[in-house]
N, CA and C atoms as a LAMMPS dump frame, in Angstrom:
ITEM: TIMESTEP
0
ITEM: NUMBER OF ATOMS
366
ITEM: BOX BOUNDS ff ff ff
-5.0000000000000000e+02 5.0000000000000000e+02
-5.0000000000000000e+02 5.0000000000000000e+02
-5.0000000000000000e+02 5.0000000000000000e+02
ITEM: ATOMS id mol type element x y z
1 1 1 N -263.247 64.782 301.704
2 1 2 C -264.625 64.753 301.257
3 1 3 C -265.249 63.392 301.551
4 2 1 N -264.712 61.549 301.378
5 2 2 C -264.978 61.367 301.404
6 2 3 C -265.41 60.697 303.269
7 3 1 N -264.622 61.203 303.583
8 3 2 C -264.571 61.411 305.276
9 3 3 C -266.22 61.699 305.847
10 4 1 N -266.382 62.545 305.281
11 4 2 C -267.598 63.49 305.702
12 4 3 C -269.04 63.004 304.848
13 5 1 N -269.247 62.106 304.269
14 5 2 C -269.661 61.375 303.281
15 5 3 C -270.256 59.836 303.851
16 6 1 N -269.281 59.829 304.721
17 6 2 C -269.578 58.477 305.708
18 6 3 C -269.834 58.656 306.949
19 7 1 N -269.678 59.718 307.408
20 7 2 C -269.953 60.331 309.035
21 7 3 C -271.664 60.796 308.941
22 8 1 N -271.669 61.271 307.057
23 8 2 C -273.112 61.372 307.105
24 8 3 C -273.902 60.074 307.301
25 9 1 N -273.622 59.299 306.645
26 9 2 C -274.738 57.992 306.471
27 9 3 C -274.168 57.501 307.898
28 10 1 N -273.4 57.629 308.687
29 10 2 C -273.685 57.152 310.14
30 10 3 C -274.434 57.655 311.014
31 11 1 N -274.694 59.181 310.746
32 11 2 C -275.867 60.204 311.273
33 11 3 C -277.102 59.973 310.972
34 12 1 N -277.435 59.383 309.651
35 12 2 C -278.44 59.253 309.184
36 12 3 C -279.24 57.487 309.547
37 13 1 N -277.585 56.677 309.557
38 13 2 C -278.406 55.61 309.939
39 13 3 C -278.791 55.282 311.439
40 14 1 N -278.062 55.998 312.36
41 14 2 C -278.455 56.32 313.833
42 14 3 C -279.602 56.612 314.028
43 15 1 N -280.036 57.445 313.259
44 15 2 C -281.398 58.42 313.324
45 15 3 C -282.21 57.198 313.367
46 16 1 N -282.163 56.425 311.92
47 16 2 C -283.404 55.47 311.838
48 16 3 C -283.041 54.521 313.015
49 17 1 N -281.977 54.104 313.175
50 17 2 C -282.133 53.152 314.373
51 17 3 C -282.814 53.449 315.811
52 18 1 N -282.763 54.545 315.988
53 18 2 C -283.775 55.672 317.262
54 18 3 C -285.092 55.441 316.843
55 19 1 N -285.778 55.726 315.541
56 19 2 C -286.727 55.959 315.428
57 19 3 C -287.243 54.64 314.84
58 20 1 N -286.824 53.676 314.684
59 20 2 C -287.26 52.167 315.171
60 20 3 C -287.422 52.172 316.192
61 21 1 N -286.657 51.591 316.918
62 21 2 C -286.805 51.66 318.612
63 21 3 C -287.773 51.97 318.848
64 22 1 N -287.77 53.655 319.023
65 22 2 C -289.166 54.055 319.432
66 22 3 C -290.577 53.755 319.045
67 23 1 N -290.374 53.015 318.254
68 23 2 C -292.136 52.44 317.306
69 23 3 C -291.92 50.863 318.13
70 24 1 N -290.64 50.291 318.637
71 24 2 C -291.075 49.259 318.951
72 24 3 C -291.239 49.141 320.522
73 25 1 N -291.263 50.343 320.89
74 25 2 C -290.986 50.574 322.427
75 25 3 C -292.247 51.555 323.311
76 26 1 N -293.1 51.694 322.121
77 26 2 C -294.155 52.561 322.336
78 26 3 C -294.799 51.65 323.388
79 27 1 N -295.501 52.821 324.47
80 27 2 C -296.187 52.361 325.827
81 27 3 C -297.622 51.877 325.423
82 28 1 N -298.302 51.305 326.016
83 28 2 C -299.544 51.018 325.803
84 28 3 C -300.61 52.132 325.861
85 29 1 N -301.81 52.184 325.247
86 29 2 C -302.203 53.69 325.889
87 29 3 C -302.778 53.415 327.046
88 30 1 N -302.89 54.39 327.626
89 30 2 C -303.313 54.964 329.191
90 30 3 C -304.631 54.375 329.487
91 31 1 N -304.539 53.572 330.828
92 31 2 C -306.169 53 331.217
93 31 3 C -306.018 51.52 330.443
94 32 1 N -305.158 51.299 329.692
95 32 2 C -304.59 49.621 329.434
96 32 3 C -304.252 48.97 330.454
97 33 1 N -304.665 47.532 330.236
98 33 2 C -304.406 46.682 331.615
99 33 3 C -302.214 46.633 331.972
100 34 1 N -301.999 47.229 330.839
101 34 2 C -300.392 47.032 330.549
102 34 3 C -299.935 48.653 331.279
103 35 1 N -300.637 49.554 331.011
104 35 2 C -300.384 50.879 331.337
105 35 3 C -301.983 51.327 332.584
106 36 1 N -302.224 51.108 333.455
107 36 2 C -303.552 51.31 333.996
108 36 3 C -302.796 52.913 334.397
109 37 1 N -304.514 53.859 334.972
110 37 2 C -304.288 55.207 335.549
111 37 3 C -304.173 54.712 336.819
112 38 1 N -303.204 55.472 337.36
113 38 2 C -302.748 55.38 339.011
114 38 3 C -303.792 56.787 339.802
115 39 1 N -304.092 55.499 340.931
116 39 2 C -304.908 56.036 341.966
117 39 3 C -304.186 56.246 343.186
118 40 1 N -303.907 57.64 343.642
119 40 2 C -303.444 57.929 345.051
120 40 3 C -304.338 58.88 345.72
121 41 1 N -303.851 58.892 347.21
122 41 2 C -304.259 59.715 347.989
123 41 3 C -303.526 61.386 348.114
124 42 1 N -302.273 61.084 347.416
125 42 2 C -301.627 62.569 347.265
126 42 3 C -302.674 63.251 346.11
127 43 1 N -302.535 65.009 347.701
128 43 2 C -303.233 65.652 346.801
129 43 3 C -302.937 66.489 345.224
130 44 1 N -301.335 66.147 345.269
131 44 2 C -301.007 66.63 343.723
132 44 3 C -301.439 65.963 342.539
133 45 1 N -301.558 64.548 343.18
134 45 2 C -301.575 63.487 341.746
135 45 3 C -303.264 62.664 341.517
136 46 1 N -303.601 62.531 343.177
137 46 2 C -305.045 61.669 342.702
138 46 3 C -305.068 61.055 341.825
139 47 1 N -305.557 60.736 340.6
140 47 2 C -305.964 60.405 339.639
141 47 3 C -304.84 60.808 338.57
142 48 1 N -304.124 59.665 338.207
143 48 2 C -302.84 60.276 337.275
144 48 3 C -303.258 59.251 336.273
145 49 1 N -302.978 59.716 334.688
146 49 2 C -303.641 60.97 334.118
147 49 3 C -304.936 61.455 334.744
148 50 1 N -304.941 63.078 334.653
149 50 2 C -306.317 63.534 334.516
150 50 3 C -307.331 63.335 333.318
151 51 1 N -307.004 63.011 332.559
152 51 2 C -307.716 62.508 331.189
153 51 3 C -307.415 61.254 330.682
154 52 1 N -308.297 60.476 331.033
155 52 2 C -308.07 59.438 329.742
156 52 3 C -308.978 58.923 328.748
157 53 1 N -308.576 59.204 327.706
158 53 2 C -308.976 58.417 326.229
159 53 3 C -309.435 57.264 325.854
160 54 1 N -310.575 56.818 325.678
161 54 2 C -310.88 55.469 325.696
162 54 3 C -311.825 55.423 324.401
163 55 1 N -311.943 54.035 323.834
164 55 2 C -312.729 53.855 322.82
165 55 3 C -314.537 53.621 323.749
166 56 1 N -315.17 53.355 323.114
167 56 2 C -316.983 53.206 323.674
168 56 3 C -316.118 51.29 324.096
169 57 1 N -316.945 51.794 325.393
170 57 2 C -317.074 49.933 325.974
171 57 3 C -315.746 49.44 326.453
172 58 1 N -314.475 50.255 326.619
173 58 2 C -313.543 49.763 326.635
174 58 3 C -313.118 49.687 328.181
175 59 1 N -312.283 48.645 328.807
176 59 2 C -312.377 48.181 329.831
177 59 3 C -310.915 49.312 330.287
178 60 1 N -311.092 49.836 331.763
179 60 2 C -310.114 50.596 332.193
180 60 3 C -309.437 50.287 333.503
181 61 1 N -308.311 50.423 333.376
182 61 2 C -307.578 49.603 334.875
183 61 3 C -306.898 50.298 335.215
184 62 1 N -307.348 50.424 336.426
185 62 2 C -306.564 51.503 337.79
186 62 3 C -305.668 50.318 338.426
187 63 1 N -304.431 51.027 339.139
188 63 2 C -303.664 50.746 340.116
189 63 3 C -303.912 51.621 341.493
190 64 1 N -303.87 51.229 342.026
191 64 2 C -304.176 51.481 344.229
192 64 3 C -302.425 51.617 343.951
193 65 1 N -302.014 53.11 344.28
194 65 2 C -300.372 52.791 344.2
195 65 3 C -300.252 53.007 345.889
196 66 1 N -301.223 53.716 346.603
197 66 2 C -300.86 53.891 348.074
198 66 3 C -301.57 52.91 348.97
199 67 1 N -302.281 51.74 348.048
200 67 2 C -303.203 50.997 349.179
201 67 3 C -303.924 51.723 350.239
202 68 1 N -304.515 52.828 349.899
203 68 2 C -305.657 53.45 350.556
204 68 3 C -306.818 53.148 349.567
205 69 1 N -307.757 53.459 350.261
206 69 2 C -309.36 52.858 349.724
207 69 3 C -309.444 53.537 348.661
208 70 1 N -309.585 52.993 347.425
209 70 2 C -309.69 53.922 346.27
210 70 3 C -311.126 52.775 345.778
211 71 1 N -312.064 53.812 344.775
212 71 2 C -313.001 53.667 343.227
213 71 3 C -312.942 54.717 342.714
214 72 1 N -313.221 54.517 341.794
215 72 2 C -313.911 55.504 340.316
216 72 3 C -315.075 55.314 340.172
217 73 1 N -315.754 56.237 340.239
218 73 2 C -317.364 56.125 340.147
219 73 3 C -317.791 57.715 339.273
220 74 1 N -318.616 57.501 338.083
221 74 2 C -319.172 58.526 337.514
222 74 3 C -319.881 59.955 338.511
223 75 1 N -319.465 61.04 338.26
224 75 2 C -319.433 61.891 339.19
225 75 3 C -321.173 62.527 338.193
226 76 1 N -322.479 62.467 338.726
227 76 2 C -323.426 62.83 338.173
228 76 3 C -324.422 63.348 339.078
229 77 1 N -324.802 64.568 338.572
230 77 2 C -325.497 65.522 339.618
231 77 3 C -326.757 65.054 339.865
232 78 1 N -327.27 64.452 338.522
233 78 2 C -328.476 63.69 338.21
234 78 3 C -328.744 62.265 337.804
235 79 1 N -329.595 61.163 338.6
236 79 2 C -329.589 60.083 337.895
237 79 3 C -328.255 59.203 338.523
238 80 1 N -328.426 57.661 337.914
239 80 2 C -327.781 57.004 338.571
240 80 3 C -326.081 57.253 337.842
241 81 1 N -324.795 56.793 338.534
242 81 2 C -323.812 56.581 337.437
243 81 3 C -323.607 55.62 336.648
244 82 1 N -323.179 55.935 335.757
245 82 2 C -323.206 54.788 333.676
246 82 3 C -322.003 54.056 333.994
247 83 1 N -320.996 54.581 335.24
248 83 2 C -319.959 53.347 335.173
249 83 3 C -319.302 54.033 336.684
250 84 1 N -319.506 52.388 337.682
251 84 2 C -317.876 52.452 338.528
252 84 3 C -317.847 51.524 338.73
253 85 1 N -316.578 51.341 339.697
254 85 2 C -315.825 50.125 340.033
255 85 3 C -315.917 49.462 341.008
256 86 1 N -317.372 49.382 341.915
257 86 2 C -317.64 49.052 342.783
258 86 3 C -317.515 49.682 344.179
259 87 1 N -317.508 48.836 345.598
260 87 2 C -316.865 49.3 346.579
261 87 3 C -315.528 49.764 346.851
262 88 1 N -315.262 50.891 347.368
263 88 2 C -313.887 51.057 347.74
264 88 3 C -312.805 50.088 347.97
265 89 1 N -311.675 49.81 347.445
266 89 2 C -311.065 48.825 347.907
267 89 3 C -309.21 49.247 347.749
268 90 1 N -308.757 48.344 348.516
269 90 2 C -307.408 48.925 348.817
270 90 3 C -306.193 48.091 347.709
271 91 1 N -307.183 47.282 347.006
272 91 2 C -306.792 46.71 345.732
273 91 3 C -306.612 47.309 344.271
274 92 1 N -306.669 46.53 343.21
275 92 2 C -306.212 47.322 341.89
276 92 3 C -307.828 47.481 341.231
277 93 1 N -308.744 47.688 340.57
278 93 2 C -310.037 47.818 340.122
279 93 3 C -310.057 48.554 339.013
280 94 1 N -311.349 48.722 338.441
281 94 2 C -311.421 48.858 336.893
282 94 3 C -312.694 49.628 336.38
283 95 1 N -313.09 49.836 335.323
284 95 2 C -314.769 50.229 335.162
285 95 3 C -314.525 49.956 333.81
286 96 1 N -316.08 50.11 333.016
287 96 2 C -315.893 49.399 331.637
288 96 3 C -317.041 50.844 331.419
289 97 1 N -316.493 51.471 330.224
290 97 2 C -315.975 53.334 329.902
291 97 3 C -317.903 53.01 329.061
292 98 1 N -318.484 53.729 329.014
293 98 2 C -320 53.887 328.508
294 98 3 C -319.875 53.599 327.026
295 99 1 N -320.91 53.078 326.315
296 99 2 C -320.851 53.173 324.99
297 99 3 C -320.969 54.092 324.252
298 100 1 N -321.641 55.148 325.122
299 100 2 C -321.879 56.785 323.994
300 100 3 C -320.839 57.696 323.893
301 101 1 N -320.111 57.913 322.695
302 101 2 C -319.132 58.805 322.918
303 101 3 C -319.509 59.926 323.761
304 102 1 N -318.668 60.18 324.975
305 102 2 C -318.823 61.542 325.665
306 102 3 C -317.74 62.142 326.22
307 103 1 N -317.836 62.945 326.942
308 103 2 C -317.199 63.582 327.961
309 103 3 C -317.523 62.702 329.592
310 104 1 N -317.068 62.212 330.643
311 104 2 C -317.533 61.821 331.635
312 104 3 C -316.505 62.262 333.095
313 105 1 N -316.974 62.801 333.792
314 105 2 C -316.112 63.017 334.991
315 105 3 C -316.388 61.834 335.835
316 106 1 N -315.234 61.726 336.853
317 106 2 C -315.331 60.651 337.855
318 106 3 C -314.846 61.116 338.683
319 107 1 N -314.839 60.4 340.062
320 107 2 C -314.012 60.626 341.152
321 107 3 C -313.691 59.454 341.971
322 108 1 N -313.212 59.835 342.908
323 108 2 C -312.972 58.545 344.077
324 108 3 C -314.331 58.76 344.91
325 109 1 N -315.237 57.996 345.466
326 109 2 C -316.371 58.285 346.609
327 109 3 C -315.711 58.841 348.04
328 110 1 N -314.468 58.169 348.134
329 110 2 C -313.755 58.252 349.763
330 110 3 C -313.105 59.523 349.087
331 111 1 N -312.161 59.769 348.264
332 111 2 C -311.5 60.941 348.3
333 111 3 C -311.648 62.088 347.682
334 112 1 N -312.92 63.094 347.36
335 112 2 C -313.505 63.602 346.439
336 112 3 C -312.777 64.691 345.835
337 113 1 N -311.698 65.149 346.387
338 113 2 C -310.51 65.81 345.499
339 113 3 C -309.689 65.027 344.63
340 114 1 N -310.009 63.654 344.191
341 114 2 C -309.831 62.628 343.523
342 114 3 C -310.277 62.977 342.309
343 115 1 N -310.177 63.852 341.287
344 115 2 C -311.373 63.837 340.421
345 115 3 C -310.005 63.437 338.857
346 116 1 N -311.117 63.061 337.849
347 116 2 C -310.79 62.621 336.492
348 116 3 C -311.401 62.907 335.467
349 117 1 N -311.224 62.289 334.483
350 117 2 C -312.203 62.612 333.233
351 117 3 C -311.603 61.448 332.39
352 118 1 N -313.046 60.907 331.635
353 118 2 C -313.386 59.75 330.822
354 118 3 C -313.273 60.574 329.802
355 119 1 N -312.951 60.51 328.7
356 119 2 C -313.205 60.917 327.625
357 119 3 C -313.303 59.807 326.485
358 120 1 N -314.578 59.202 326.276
359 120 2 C -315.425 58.207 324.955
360 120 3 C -315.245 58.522 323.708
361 121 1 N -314.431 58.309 322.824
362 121 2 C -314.26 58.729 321.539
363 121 3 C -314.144 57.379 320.691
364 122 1 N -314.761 57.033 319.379
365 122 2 C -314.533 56.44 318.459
366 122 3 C -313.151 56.503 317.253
């Protein structure tokens, strides 16, 4: 009995030692200068994540993982776009996410099967 008594509290203290870890090992969120969304020219991935989460105003950083000409530029049928990242470039670049909570699509200008989504939430 008391065998099985101590095999428990080694099960149990394993557990918490995992689930430390993992709180101290947590990734940055997505579109962080620590975690940026990756920009390629493959047509499976383009824009990896397809969604990212951002607070109003918050600054977002892409990686160029194939060094082909990549931006992000607000994809708008009407009117000018509320956010991109300039000229195409074969470098790393960024955009700073609108202040109004919304929904926002983007794309690449050069690769228009490039597409994404901003999503502005408080």
């Amino acid at each position: 009995m008391r065998r099985s008594m101590v095999m428990g509290g080694l099960v149990v203290s394993a557990a918490l030692a995992v689930s430390t870890v993992g709180v101290a090992t947590s990734a940055s969120p997505v579109g962080s200068r620590s975690n940026p969304v990756k920009a390629t020219t493959s047509t499976s991935t383009g824009f990896a994540p397809r969604t990212v989460k951002v607070t109003p105003g918050a600054r977002v950083y892409f990686t160029n993982v194939d060094k082909a000409r990549h931006n992000a530029v607000e994809d708008r049928v009407t009117g000018s776009p509320r956010f991109r990242s300039g000229a195409p470039t074969t470098g790393n670049f960024s955009v700073k996410a609108p202040r109004a909570v919304g929904r926002y699509s983007y794309i690449c200008a050069v690769h228009a099967f490039m597409r994404s989504t901003l999503v502005v939430r408080k």
